[in-house]
C-alpha positions as CSV (number, residue, x, y, z in Angstrom):
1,X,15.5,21.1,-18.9
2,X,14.4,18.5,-16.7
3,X,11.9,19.5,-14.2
4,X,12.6,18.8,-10.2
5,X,10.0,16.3,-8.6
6,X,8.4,18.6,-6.4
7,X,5.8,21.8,-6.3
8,X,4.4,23.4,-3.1
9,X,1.5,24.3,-5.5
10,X,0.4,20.3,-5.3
11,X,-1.2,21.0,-9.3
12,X,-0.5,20.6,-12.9
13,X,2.9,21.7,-12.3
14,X,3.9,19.0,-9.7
15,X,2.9,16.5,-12.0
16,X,5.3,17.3,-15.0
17,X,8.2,17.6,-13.0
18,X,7.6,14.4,-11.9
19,X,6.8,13.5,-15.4
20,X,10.0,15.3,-16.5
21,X,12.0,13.7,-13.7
22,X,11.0,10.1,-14.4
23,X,11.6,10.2,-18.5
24,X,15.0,11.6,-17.7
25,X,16.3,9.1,-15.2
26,X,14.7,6.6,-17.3
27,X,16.7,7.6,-20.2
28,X,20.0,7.3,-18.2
29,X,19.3,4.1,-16.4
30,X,20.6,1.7,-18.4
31,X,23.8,3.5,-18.4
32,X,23.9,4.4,-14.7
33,X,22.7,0.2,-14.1
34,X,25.9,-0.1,-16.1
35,X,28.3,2.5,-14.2
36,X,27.5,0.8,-11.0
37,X,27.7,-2.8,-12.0
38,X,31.5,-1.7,-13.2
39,X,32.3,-0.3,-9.7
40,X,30.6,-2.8,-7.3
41,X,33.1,-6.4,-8.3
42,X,34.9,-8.7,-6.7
43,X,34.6,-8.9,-3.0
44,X,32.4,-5.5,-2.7
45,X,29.7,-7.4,-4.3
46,X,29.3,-9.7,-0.6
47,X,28.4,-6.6,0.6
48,X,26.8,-3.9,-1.5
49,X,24.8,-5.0,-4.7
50,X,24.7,-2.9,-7.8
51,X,21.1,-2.5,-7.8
52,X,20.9,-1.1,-4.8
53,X,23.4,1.3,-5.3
54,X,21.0,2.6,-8.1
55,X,18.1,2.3,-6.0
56,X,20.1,4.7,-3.5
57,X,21.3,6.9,-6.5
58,X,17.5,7.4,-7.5
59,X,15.8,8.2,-3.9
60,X,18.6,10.6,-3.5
61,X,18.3,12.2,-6.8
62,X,14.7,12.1,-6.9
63,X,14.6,14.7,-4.0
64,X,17.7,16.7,-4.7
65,X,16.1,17.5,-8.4
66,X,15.4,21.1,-7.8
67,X,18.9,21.4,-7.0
68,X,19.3,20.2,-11.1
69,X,20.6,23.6,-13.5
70,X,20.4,23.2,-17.1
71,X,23.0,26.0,-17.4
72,X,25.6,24.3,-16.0
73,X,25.1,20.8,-18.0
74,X,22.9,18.2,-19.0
75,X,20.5,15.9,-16.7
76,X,22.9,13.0,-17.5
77,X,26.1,14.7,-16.3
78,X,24.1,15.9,-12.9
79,X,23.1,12.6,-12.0
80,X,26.5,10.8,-12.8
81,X,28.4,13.8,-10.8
82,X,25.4,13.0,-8.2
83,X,26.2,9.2,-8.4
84,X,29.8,9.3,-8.4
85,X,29.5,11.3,-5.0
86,X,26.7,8.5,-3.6
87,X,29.2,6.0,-4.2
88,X,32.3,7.5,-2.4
89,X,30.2,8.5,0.4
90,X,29.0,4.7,0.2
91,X,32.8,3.3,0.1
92,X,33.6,5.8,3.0
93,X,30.3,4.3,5.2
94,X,31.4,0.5,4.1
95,X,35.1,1.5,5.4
96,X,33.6,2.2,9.0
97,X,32.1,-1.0,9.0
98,X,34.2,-4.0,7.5
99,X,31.7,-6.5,7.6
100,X,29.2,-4.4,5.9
101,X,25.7,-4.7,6.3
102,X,25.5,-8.2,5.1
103,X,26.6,-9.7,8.5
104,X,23.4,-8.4,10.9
């Protein structure tokens, strides 16, 4: 079970779940650094970078980890179901603006 990042408590408790959090996304980094460098090629890559497709993964995750339920998978299949739909939501916001961030 990993442990969601926050506790209205503010103690002991808030800590391990951040604890718990941060070993599990560490364990999946390298494999989620992987997933997005294998989506983000070619052209994209003048526009979005891998890293920060990660970095966006992460925030998003990081807050959304209460929403994580052991009974219905592991930490590793949440966050890639929670990455894949950061990245179509990404490709939708990059198809509304064509020139992407990159040109301002």
């Amino acid at each position: 079970m990993v442990p969601g990042p926050a506790d209205s408590s503010g103690g002991r408790v808030s800590a391990d779940r951040n604890a718990g959090f941060a070993a599990a996304f560490a364990d999946a980094a390298g494999a989620l650094h992987a997933w997005a460098h294998l989506r983000v090629r070619g052209e994209l890559r003048a526009r979005l970078e891998p890293d920060d497709l990660v970095q966006e993964i992460a925030v998003r995750a990081c807050r959304q980890a209460a929403d994580y339920d052991p009974a219905r998978g592991t930490f590793r299949q949440w966050l890639f179901g929670f990455a894949n739909r950061v990245w179509l939501e990404t490709l939708r916001e990059l198809g509304r603006d064509p020139l992407g961030a990159r040109r301002r």
